[in-house]
PyMOL CGO cylinders between C-alpha atoms (Angstrom):
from pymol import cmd
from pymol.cgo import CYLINDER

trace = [
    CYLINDER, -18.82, -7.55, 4.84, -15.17, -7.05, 6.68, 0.3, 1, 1, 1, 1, 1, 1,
    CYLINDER, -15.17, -7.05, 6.68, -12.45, -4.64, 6.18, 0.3, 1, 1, 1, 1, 1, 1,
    CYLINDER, -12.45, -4.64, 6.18, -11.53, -3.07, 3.09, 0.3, 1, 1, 1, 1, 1, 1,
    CYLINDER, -11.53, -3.07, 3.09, -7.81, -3.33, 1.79, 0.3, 1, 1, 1, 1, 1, 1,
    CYLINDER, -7.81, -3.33, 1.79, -5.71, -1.31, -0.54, 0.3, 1, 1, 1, 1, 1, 1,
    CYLINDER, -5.71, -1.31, -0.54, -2.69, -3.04, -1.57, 0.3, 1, 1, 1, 1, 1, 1,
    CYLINDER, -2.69, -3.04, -1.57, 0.18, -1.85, -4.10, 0.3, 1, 1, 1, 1, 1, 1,
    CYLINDER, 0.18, -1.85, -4.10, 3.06, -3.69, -4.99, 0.3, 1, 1, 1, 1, 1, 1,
    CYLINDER, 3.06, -3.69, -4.99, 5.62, -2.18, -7.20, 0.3, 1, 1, 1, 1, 1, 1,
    CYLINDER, 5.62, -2.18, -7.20, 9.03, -2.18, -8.34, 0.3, 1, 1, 1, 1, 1, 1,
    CYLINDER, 9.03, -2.18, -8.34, 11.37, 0.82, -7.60, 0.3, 1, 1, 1, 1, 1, 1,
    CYLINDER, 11.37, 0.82, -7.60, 13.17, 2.93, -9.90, 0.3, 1, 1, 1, 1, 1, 1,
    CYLINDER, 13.17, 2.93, -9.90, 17.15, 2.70, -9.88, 0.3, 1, 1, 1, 1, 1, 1,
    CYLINDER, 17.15, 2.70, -9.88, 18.22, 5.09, -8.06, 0.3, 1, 1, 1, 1, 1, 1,
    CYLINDER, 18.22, 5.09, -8.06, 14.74, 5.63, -5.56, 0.3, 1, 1, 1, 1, 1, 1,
    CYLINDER, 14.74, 5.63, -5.56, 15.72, 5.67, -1.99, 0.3, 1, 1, 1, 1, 1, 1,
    CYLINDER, 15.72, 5.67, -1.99, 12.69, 3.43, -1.03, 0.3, 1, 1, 1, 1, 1, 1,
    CYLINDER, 12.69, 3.43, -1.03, 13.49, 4.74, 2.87, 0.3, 1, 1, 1, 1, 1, 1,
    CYLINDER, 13.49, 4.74, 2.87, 12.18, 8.38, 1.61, 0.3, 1, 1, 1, 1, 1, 1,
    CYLINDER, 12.18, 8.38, 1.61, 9.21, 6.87, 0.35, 0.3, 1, 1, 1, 1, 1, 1,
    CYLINDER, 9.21, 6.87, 0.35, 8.20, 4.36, 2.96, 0.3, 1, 1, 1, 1, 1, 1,
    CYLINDER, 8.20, 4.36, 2.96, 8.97, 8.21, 5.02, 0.3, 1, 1, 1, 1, 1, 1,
    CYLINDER, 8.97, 8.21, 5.02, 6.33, 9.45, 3.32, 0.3, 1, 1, 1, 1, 1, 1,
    CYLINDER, 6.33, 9.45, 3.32, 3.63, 6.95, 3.32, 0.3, 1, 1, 1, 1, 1, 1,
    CYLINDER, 3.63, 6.95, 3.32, 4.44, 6.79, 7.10, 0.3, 1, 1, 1, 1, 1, 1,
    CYLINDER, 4.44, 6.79, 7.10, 3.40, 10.36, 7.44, 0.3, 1, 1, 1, 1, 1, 1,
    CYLINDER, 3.40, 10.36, 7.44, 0.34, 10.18, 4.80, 0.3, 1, 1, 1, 1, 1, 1,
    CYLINDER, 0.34, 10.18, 4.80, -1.38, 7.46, 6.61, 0.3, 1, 1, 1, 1, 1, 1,
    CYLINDER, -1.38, 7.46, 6.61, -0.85, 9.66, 9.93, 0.3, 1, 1, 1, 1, 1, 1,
    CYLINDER, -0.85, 9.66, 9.93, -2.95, 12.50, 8.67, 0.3, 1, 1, 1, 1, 1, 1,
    CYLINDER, -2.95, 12.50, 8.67, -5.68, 10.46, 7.20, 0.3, 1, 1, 1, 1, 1, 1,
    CYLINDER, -5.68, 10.46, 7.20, -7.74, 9.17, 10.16, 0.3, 1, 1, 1, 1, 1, 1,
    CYLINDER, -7.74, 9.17, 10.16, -9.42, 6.71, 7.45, 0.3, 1, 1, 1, 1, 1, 1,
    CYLINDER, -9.42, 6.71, 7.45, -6.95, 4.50, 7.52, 0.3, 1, 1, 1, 1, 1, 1,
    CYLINDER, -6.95, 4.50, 7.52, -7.29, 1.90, 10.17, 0.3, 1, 1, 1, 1, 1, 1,
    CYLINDER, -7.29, 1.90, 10.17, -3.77, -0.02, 9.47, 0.3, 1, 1, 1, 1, 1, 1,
    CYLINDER, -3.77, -0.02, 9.47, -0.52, 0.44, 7.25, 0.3, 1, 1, 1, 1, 1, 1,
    CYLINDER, -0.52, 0.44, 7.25, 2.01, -2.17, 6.72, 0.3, 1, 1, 1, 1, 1, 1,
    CYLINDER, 2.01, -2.17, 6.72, 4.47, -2.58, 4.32, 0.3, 1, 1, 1, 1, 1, 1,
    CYLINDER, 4.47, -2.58, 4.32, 7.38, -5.05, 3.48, 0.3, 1, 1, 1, 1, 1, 1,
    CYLINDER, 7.38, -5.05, 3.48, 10.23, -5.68, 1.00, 0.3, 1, 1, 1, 1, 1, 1,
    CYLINDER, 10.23, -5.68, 1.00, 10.33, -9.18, -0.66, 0.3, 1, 1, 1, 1, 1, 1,
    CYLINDER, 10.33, -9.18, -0.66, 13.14, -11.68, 0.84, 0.3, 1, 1, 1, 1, 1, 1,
    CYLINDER, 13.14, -11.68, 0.84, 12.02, -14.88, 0.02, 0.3, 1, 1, 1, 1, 1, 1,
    CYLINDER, 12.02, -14.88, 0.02, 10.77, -14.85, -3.18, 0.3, 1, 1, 1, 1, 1, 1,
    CYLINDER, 10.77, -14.85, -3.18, 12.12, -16.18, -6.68, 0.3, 1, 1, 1, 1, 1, 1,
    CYLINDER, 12.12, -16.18, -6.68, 12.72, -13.60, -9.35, 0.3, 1, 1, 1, 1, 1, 1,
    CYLINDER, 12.72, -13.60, -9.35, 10.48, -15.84, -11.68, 0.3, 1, 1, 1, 1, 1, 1,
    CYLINDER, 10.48, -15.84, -11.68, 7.30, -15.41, -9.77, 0.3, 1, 1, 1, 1, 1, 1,
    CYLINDER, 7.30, -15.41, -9.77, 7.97, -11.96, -8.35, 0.3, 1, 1, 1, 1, 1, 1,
    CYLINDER, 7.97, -11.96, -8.35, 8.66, -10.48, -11.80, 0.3, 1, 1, 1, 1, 1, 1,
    CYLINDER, 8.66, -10.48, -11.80, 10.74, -7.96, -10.02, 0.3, 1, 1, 1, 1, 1, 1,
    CYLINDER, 10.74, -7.96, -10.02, 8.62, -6.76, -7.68, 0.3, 1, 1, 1, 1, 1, 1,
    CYLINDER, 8.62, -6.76, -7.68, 10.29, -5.88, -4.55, 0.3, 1, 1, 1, 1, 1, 1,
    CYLINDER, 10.29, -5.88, -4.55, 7.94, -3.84, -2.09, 0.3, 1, 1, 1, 1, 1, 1,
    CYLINDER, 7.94, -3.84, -2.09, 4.17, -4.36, -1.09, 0.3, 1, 1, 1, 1, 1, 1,
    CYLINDER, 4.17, -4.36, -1.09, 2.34, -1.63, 1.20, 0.3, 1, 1, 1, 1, 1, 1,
    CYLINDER, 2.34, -1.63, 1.20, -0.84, -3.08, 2.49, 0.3, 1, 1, 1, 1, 1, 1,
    CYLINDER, -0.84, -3.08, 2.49, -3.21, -0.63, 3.88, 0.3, 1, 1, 1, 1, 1, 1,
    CYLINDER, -3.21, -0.63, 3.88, -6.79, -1.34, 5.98, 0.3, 1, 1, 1, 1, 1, 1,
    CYLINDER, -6.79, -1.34, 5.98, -9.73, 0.53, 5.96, 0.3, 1, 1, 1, 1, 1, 1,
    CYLINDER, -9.73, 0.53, 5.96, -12.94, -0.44, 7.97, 0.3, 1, 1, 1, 1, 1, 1,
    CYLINDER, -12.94, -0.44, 7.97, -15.16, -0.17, 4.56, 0.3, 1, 1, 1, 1, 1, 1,
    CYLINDER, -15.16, -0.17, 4.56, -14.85, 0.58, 1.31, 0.3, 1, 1, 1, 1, 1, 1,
    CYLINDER, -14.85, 0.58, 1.31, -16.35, 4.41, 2.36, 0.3, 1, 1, 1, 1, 1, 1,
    CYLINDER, -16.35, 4.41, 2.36, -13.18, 5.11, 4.01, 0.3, 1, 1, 1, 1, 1, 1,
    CYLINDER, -13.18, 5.11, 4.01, -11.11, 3.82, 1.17, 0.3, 1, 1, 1, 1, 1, 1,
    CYLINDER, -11.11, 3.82, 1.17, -12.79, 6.25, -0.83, 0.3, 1, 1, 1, 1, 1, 1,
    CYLINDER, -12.79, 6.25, -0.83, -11.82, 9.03, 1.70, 0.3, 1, 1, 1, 1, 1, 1,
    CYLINDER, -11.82, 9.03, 1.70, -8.44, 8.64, 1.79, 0.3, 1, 1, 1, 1, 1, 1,
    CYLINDER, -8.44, 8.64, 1.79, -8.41, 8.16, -1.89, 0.3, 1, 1, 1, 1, 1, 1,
    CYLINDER, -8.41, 8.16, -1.89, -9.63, 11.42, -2.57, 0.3, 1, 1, 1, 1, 1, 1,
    CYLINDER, -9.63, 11.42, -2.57, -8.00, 13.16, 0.61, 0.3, 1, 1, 1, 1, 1, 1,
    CYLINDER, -8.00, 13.16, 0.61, -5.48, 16.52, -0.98, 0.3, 1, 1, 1, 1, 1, 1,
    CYLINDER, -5.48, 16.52, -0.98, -2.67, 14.55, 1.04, 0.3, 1, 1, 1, 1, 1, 1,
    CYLINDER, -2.67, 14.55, 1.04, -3.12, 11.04, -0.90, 0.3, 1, 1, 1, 1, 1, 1,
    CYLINDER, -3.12, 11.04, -0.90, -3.73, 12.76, -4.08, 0.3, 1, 1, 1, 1, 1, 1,
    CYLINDER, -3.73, 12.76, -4.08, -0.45, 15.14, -3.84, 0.3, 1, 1, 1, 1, 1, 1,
    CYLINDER, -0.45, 15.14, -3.84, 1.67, 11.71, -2.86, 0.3, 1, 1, 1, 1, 1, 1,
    CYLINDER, 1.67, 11.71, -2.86, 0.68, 9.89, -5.27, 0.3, 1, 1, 1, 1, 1, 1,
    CYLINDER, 0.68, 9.89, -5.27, 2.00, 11.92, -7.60, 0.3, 1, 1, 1, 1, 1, 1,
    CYLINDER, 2.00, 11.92, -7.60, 5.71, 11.60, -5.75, 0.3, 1, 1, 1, 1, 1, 1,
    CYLINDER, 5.71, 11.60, -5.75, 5.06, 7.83, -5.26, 0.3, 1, 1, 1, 1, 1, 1,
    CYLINDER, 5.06, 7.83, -5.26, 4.27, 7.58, -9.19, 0.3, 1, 1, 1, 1, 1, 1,
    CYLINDER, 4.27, 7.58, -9.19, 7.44, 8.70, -10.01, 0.3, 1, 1, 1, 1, 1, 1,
    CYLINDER, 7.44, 8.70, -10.01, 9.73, 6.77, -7.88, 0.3, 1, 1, 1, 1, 1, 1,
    CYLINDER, 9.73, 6.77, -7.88, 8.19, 3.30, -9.24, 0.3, 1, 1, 1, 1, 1, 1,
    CYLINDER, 8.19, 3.30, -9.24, 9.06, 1.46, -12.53, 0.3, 1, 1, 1, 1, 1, 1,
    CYLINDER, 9.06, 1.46, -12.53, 6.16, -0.96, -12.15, 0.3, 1, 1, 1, 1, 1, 1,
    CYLINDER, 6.16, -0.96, -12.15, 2.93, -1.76, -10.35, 0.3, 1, 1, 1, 1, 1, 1,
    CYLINDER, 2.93, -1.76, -10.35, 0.53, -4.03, -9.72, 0.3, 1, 1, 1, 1, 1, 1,
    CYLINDER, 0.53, -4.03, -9.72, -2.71, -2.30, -7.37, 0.3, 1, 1, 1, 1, 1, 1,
    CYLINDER, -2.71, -2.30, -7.37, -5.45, -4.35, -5.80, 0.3, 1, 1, 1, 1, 1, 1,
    CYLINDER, -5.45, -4.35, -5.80, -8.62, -2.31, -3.93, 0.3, 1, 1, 1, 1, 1, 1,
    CYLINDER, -8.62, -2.31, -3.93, -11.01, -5.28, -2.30, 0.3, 1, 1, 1, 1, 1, 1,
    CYLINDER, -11.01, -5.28, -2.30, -13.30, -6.01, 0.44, 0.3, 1, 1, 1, 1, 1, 1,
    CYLINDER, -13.30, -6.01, 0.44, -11.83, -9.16, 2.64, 0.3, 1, 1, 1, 1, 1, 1,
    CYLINDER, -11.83, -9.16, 2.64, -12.98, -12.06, 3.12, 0.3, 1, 1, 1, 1, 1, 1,
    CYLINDER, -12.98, -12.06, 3.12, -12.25, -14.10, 6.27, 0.3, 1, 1, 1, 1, 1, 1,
    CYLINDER, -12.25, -14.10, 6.27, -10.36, -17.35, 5.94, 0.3, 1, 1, 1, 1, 1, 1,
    CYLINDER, -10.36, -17.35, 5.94, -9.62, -18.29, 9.03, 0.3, 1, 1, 1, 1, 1, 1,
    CYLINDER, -9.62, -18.29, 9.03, -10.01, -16.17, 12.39, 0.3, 1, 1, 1, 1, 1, 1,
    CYLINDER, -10.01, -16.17, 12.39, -6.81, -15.00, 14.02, 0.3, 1, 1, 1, 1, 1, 1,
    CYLINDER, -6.81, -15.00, 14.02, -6.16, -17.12, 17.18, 0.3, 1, 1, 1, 1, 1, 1,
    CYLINDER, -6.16, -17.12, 17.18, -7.71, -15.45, 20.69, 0.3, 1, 1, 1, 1, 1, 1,
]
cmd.load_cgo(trace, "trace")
């Protein structure tokens, strides 16, 4: 089995300065030695039909679905959540083991 991912998309509250947040989830993923990536982006291409006003994903990588589980129950996730909740009008949340489709070039 390969890495496990986390991934969140979500749509912002008006008025949510998405810098403070992406702040944040900068400095969550720093204290949680679990997490093996972070990376997060804000749609630019997409068209408002299929993105159903979705405007930010945060992808994060875990090396199995054991360390997942850490950082899900880690006091700092659990605390930021509860700040990240509140800031988003929308989501759409996806927890899955990966599957390789084609091997990054050497």
């Amino acid at each position: 089995m390969g890495e496990f991912k986390h991934l969140v998309i979500v749509k912002f509250k008006e008025g949510v300065v998405e810098e403070d947040i992406v702040k944040g989830m900068k400095k969550l993923v720093s204290e949680i030695d679990a997490v093996k990536s972070f990376e997060w982006g804000q749609d630019v291409e997409g068209q408002e039909m299929l993105r159903q006003g979705f405007t930010h994903a945060f992808l994060l990588t875990f090396n199995k679905k054991e360390d997942y589980t850490t950082f899900a129950s880690h006091p700092s996730h659990v605390e930021f959540s509860a700040t990240f909740s509140a800031a988003i009008e929308k989501i759409v949340l996806l927890d899955f083991p990966t599957v390789l489709g084609k091997a990054p070039a050497a």
